[in-house]
C-alpha positions as CSV (number, residue, x, y, z in Angstrom):
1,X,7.3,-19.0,102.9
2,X,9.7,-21.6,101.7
3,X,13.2,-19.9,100.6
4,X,12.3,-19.7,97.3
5,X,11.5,-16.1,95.1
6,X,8.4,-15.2,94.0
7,X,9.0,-15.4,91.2
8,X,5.4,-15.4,89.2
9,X,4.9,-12.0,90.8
10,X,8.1,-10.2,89.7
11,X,7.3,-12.0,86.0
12,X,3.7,-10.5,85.9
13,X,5.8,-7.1,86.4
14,X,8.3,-7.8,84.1
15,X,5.7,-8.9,80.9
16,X,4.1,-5.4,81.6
17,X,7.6,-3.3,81.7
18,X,8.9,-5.1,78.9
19,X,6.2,-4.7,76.8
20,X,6.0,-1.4,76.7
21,X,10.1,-1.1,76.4
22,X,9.7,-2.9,72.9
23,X,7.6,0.4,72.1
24,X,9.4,2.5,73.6
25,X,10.7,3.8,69.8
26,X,7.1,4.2,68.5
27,X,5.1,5.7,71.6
28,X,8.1,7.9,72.7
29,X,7.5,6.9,76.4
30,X,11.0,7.3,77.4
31,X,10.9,10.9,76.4
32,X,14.2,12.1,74.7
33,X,14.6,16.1,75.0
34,X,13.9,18.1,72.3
35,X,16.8,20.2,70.7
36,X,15.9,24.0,70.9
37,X,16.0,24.2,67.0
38,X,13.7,21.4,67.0
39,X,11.1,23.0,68.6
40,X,7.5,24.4,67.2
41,X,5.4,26.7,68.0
42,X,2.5,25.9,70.7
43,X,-0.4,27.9,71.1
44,X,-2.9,25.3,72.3
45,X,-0.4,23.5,75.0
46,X,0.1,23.2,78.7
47,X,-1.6,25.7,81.0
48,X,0.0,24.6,84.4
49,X,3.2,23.9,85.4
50,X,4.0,20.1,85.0
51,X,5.6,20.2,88.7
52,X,2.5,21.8,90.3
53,X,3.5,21.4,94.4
54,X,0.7,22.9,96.1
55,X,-0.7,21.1,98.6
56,X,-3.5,19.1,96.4
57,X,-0.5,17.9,94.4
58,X,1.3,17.0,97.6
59,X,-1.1,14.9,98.6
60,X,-1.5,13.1,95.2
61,X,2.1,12.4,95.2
62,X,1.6,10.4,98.1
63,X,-1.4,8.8,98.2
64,X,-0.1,5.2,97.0
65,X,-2.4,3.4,96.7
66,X,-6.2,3.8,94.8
67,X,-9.4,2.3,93.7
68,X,-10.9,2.7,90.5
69,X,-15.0,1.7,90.5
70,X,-16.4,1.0,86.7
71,X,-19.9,0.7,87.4
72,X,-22.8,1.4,84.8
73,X,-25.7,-0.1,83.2
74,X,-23.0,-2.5,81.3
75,X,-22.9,-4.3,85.1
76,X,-26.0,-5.6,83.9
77,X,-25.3,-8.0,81.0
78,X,-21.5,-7.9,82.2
79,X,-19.7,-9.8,79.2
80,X,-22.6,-12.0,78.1
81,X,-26.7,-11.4,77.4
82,X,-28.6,-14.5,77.0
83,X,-26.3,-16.9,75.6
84,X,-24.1,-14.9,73.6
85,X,-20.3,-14.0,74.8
86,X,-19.0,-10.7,74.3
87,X,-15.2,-10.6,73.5
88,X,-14.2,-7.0,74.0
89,X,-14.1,-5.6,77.3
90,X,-17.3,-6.0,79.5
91,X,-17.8,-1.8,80.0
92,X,-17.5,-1.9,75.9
93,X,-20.5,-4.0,75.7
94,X,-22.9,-1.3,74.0
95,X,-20.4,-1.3,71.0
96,X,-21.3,-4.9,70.9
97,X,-21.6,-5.3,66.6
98,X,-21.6,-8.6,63.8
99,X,-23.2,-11.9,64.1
100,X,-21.8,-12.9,67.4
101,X,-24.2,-9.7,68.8
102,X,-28.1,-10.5,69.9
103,X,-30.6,-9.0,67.4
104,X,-31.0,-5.1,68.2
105,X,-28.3,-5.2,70.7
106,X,-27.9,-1.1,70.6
107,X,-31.6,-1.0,71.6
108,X,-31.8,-3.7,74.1
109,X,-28.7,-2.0,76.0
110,X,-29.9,1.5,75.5
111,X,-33.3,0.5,77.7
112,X,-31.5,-1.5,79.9
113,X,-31.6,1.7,82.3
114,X,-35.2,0.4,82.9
115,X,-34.0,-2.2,84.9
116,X,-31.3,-0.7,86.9
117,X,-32.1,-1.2,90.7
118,X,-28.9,-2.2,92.3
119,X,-30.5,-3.4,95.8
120,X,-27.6,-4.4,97.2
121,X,-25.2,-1.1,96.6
122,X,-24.1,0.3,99.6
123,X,-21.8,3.0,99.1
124,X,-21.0,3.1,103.2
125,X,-19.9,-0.6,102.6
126,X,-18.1,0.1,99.6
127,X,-15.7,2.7,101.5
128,X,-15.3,1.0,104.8
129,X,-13.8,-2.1,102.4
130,X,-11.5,0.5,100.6
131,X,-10.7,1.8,103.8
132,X,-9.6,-1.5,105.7
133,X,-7.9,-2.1,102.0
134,X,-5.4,0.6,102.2
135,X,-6.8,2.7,99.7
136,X,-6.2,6.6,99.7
137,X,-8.1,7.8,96.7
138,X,-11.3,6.6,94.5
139,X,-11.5,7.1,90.8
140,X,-15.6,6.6,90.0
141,X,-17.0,6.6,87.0
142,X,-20.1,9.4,87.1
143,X,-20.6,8.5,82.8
144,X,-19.1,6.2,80.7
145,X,-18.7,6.0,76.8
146,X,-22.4,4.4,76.1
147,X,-23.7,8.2,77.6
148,X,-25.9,6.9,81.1
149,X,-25.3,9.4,84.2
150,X,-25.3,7.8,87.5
151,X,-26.3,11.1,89.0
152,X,-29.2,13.1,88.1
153,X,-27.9,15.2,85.4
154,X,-30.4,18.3,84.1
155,X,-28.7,18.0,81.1
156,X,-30.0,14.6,80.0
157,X,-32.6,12.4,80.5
158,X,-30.5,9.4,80.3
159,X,-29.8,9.2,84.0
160,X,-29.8,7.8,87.0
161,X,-33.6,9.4,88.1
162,X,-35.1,7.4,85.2
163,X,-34.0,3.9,86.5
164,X,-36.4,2.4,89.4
165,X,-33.4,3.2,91.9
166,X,-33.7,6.6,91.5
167,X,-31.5,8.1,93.7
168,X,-28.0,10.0,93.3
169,X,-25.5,7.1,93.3
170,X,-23.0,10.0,92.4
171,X,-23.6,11.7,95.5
172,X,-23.9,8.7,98.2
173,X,-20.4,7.0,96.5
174,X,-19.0,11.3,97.3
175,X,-20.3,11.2,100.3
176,X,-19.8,7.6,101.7
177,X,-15.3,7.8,100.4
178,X,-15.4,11.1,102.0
179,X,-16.4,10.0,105.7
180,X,-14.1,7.4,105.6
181,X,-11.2,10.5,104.4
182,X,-10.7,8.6,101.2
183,X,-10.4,11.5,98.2
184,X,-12.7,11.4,95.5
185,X,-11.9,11.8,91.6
186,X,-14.9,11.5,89.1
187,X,-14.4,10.1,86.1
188,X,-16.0,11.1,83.0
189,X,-15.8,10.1,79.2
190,X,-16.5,12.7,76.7
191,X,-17.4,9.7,74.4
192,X,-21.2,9.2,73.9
193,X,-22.8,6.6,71.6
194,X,-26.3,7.2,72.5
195,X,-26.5,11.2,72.4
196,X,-26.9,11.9,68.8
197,X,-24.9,14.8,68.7
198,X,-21.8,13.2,69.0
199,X,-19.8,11.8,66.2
200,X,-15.6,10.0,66.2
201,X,-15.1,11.6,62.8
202,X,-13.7,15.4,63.0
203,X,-17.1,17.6,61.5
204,X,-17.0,18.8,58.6
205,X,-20.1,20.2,57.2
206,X,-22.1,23.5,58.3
207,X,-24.7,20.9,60.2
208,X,-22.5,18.5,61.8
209,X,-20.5,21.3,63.0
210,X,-23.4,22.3,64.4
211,X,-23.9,19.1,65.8
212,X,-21.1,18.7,67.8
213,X,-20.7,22.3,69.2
214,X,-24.1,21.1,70.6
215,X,-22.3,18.4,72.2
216,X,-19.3,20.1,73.6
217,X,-21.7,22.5,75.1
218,X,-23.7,20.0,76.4
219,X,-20.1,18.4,77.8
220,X,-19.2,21.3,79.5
221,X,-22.5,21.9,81.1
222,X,-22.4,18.3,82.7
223,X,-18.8,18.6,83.9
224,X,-19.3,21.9,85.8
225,X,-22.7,20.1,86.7
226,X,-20.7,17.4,88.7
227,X,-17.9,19.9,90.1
228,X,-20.8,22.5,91.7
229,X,-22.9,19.1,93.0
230,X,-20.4,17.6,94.8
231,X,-17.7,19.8,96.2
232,X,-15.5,17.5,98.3
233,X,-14.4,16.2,94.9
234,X,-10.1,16.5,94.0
235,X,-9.9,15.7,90.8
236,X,-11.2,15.2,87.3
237,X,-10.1,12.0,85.6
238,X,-11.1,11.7,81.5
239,X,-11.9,8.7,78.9
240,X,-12.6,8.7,75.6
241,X,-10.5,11.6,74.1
242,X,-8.9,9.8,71.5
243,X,-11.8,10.3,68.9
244,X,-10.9,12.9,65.9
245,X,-14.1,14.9,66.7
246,X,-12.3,16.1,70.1
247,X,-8.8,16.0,69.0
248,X,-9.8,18.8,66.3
249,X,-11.9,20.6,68.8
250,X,-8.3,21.8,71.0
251,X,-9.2,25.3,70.9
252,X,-12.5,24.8,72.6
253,X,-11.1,22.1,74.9
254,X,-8.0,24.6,76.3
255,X,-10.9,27.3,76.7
256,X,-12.2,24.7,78.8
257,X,-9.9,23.6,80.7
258,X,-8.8,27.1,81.5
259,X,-12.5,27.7,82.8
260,X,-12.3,25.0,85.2
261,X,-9.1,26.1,86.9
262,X,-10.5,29.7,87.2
263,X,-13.4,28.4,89.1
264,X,-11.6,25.3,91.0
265,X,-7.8,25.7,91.4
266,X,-7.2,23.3,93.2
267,X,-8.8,20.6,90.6
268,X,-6.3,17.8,89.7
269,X,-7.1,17.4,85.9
270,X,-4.4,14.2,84.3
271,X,-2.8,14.3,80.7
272,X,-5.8,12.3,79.3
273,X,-8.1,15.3,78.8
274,X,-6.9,17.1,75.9
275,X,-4.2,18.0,73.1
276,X,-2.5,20.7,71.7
277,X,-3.3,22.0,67.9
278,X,-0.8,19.1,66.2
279,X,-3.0,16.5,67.7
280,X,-0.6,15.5,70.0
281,X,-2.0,14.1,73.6
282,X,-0.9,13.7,76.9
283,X,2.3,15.4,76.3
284,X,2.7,18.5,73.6
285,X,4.5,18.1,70.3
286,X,7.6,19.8,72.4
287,X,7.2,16.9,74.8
288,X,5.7,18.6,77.7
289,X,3.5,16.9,80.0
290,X,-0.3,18.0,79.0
291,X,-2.0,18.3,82.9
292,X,-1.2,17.8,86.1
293,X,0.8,14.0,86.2
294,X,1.2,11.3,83.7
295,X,-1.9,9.1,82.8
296,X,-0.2,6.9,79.6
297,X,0.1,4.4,82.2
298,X,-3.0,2.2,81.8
299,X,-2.0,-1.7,82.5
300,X,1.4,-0.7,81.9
301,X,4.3,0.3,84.0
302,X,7.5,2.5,83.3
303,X,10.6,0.4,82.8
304,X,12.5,3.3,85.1
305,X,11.8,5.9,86.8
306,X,13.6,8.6,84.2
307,X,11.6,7.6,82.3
308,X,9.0,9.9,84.6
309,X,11.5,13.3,84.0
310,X,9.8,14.0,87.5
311,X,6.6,14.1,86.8
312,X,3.5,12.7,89.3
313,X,1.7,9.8,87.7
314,X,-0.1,6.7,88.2
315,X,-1.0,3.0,86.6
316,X,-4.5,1.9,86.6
317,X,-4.6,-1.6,86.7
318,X,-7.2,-4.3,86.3
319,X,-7.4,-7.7,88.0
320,X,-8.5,-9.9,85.2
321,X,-6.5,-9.0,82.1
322,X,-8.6,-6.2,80.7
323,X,-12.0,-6.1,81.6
324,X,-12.7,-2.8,83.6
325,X,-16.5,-3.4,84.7
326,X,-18.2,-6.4,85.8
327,X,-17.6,-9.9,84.7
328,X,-19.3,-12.7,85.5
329,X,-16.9,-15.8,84.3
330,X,-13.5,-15.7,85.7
331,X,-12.5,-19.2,85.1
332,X,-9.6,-19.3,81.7
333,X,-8.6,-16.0,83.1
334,X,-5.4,-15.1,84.4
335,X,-6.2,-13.4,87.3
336,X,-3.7,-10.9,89.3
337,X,-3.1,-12.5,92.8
338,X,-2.8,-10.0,95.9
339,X,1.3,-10.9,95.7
340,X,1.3,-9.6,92.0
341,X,-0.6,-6.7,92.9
342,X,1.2,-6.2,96.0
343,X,4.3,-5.7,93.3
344,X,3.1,-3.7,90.6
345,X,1.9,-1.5,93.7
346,X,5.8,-1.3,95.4
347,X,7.1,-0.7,92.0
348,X,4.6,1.9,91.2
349,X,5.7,3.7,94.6
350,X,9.8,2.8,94.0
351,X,9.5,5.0,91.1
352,X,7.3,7.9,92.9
353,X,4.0,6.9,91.5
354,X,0.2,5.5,92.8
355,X,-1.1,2.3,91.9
356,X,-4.8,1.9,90.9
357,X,-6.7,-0.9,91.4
358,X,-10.0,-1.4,89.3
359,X,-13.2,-2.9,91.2
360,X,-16.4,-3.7,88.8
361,X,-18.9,-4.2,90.7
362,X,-22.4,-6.2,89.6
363,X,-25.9,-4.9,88.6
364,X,-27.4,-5.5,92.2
365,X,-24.2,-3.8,94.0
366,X,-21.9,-6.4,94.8
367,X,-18.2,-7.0,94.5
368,X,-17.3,-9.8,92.2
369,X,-16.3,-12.1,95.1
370,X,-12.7,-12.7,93.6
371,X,-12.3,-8.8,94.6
372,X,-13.4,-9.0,98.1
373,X,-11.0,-11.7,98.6
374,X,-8.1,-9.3,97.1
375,X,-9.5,-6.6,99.0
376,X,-8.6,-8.2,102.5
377,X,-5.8,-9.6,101.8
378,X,-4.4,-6.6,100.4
379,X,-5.6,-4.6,103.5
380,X,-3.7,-7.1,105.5
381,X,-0.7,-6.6,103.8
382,X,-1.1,-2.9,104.5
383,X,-2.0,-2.5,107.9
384,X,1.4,-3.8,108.6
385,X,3.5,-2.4,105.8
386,X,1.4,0.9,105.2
387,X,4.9,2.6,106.3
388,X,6.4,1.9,102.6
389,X,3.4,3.2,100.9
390,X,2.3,6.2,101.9
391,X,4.2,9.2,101.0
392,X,7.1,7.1,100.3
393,X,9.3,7.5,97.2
394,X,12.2,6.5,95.0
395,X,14.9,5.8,97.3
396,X,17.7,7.7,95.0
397,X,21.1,7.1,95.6
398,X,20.4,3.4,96.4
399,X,20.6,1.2,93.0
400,X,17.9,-1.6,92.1
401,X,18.0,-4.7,94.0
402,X,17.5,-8.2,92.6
403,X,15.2,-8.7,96.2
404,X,12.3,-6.6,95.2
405,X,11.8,-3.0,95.5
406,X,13.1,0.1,97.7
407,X,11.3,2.7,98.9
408,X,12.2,5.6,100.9
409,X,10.6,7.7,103.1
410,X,12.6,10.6,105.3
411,X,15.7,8.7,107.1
412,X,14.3,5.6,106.4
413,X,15.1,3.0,103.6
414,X,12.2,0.2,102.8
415,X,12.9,-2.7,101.1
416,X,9.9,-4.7,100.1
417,X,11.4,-8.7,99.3
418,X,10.0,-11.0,97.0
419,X,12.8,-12.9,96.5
420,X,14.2,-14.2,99.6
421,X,17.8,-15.2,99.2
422,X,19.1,-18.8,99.9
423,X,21.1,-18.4,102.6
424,X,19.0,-15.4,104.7
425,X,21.7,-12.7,103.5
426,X,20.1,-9.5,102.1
427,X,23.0,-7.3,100.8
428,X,22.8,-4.0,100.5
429,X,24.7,-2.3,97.9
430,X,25.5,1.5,98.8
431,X,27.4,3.4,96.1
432,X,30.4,6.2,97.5
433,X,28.5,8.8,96.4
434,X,25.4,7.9,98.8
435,X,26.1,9.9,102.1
436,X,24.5,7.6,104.1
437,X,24.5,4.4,105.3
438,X,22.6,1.6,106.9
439,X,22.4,1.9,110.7
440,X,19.4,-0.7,112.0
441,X,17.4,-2.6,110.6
442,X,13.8,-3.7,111.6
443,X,11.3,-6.4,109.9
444,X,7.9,-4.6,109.5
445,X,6.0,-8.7,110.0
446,X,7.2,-8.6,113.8
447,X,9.1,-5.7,114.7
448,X,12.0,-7.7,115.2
449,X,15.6,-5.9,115.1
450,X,17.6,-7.6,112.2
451,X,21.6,-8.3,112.6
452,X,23.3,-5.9,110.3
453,X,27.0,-5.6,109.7
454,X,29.4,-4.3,107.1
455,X,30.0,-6.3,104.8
456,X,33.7,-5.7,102.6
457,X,34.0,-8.3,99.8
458,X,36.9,-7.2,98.6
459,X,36.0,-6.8,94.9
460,X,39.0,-5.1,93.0
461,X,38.5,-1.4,92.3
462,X,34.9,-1.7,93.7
463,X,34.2,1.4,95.4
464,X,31.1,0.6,96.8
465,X,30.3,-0.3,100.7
466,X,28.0,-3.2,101.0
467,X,26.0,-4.2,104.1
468,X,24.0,-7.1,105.2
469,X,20.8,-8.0,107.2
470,X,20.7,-11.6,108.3
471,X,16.8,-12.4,108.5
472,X,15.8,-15.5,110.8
473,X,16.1,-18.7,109.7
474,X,12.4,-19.4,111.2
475,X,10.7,-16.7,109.2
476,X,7.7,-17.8,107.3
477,X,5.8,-15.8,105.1
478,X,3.4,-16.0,102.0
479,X,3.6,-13.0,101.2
480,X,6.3,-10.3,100.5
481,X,7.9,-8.7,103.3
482,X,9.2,-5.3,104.3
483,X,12.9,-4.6,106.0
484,X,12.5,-1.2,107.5
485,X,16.7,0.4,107.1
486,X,17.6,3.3,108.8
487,X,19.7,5.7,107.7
488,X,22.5,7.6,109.6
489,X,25.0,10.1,107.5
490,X,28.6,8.8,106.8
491,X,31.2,11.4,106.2
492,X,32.9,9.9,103.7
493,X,31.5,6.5,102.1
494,X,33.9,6.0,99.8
495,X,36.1,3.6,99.8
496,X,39.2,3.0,98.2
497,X,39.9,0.6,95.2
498,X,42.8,-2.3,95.4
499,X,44.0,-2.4,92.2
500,X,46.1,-5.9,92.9
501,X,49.0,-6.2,90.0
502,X,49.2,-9.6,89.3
């Protein structure tokens, strides 16, 4: 790499932090506390405790790095059916409406089932490429909002059995993640658009409340249906809660959730699935986090990691700029490279969260070729820096650098560089209060000790230590690197200002 910063990369990150700081006021995602008199009443709220630690939530705390999967019938057309472009996201093609839409678009897509016979899907494939890509847990979607089961659901006849593959692609994607010892979430939208029972609007009359108790029955029936078919699964992950028919239905959807944590405790359930009786979701109307981590974070990033009040969370994150299953056209697309993703990822971790990576495979099977190429690239990457991933956190006590991003894992510091200074000197500022202080330092491309030495500046009533690491001169790179920093305890770190009278 020449000795300039990667700039483009940090840029992609700083477009998505800074656009959610603009909102900041508006969706209340830097969460101010609530003053005791301020507080209301909850009845319908939080049923675990927002800092669950067992050893489920352990192991989603460190997990890293993911892989979300949007497959469907919508693989099928992807963004496009005969001609005619569809400009909304390709998994939102069913909604597909005005003149721009194909004549009976709603019934061409609902029989497109008909045709489903992805030849070339090979779930064993599909997790030995997550595998070699780093990846620690799937998210798969089992249903999305246009109602089609990929597993045989008794609840419906819109499934995976009436298609001419026929078989449980639900169970081989379970089973195939599993073997490799990648852990399995399944997602699930309690959206429908095709089951007739369903409606956005909150019911109202006799009949349609009717209706819809129908449908949440029918809901819950398929959700336990999935938990009791495949048992190695960890988590629940939700879509399409948003409508007012669900937001008004709280009381039935805290029974519900309840019911699933009786029967599977150690079920990771996310703050999409529900709200409390003010409508509020994701986090109650006293501001308390609705499930098990944070899930506000889809193609966004926190600015900062208060921002988190210690909460687990994730970003789901898409490689084109907002299509979630498959499309077929990439070109006038920005499209992520593996150095921005290899960022949002470090950042993700620096503030003690996992990074998500959406695949949307085609109607045969196949990986749009773009993501195979991200796929190995970013498993190169992580066979050699893996270290400042997994179970590796916010490396408190050391402030943000203007290099890239810290991690921290035990005694050891990580810090992942994207932009390489001029001159081959990475300072490292250590505040007095930090009890510790550099003591070696390694680079993770070769294993090569770095030179490291105090380095006193002499700034006037500064009373912070600073330390650098010299990296060759010879180093060449394409990619970000990781300076592996260990730690050793300092008695006292603080050093004494000069205040020079002049």
């Amino acid at each position: 790499m020449k000795r300039v910063s990667l700039k483009i990369h940090l840029l992609v990150i700083a477009a998505l932090c800074c656009s959610i700081g603009t909102l900041s006021a508006q969706k209340n995602y830097a969460r101010a506390k609530i003053k005791p008199e301020k507080l209301v009443e909850i009845n319908y709220g939080p049923i675990v405790d927002p800092h669950r630690n067992d050893d489920a939530m352990k192991a989603f705390r460190g997990y890293g790095l993911g892989q979300f999967i949007h497959w469907g019938i919508y693989a099928i057309p992807g963004n496009e059916w005969e001609g005619h472009l569809y400009r909304g996201a390709s998994e939102w093609i069913r909604s597909w409406g005005g003149s721009s839409a194909p004549k009976n678009w709603a019934y061409i897509y609902d029989n497109l089932y008909k045709q489903f016979d992805p030849k070339d899907f090979d779930a064993r494939k599909w997790a030995k490429q997550a595998k070699e890509m780093g990846v620690k847990y799937l998210i798969f979607t089992t249903k999305h909002h246009d109602g089609f089961a990929l597993w045989p659901s008794k609840f419906s006849s819109y499934n995976i059995s009436g298609t001419p593959y026929k078989k449980d692609i639900v169970k081989e994607v379970v089973d195939a993640y599993t073997a490799e010892g990648i852990d399995v979430f399944l997602y699930f939208s309690v959206m429908e658009w095709s089951n007739p029972n369903y409606m956005g609007k909150k019911p109202v009359t006799e009949e349609e409340k009717a209706k819809f108790n129908k449908f949440l029955e029918y809901t819950k029936n398929q959700i336990f249906e999935l938990l009791g078919n495949y048992s190695q699964v960890k988590g629940l992950w939700f879509d399409g809660t948003w409508d007012a028919s669900w937001v008004s239905s709280y009381k039935y959807t805290y029974q519900l959730e309840k019911d699933i944590r009786a029967k599977y405790p150690r079920i990771i359930i996310g703050s999409r699935f529900r709200n409390d009786e003010y409508g509020k979701r994701h986090f109650d109307s006293n501001e308390k986090l609705m499930g098990d981590y944070e899930q506000v974070w889809e193609r966004k990033l926190p600015k900062e990691v208060d921002w988190l009040d210690g909460n687990a969370w994730e970003a789901v994150m898409t490689i084109t700029p907002g299509d979630w299953g498959y499309t077929k056209n990439w070109e006038n697309k920005y499209i992520k490279t593996t150095n921005d993703i290899i960022g949002l990822m470090m950042k993700s971790v620096s503030m003690n969260g996992n990074f998500v990576l959406n695949f949307g495979p085609d109607g045969t099977g196949k990986m749009h070729p773009g993501e195979d190429k991200i796929a190995r690239e970013l498993g190169e990457w992580m066979a050699v820096n893996r270290e400042a991933v997994y179970g590796a956190q916010n490396a408190k006590g050391f402030p943000d650098t203007p290099y890239g991003y810290f991690t921290r894992k035990d005694n050891n510091l990580y810090l992942t560089i994207f932009n390489r200074p001029i001159d081959n000197i990475v300072r490292i500022t250590v505040p007095s209060e930090t009890k510790e202080i550099p003591k070696t330092a390694t680079l993770m491309l070769n294993g090569k000790m770095l030179m490291l030495k105090h380095a006193d500046i002499g700034f006037d009533v500064d009373t912070n230590s600073y330390y650098d690491i010299i990296l060759p001169d010879d180093l060449q790179s394409n990619r970000p690197f990781v300076v592996k920093i260990n730690l050793m305890g300092a008695a006292d770190n603080k050093k004494k200002g000069v205040d020079a009278h002049m």
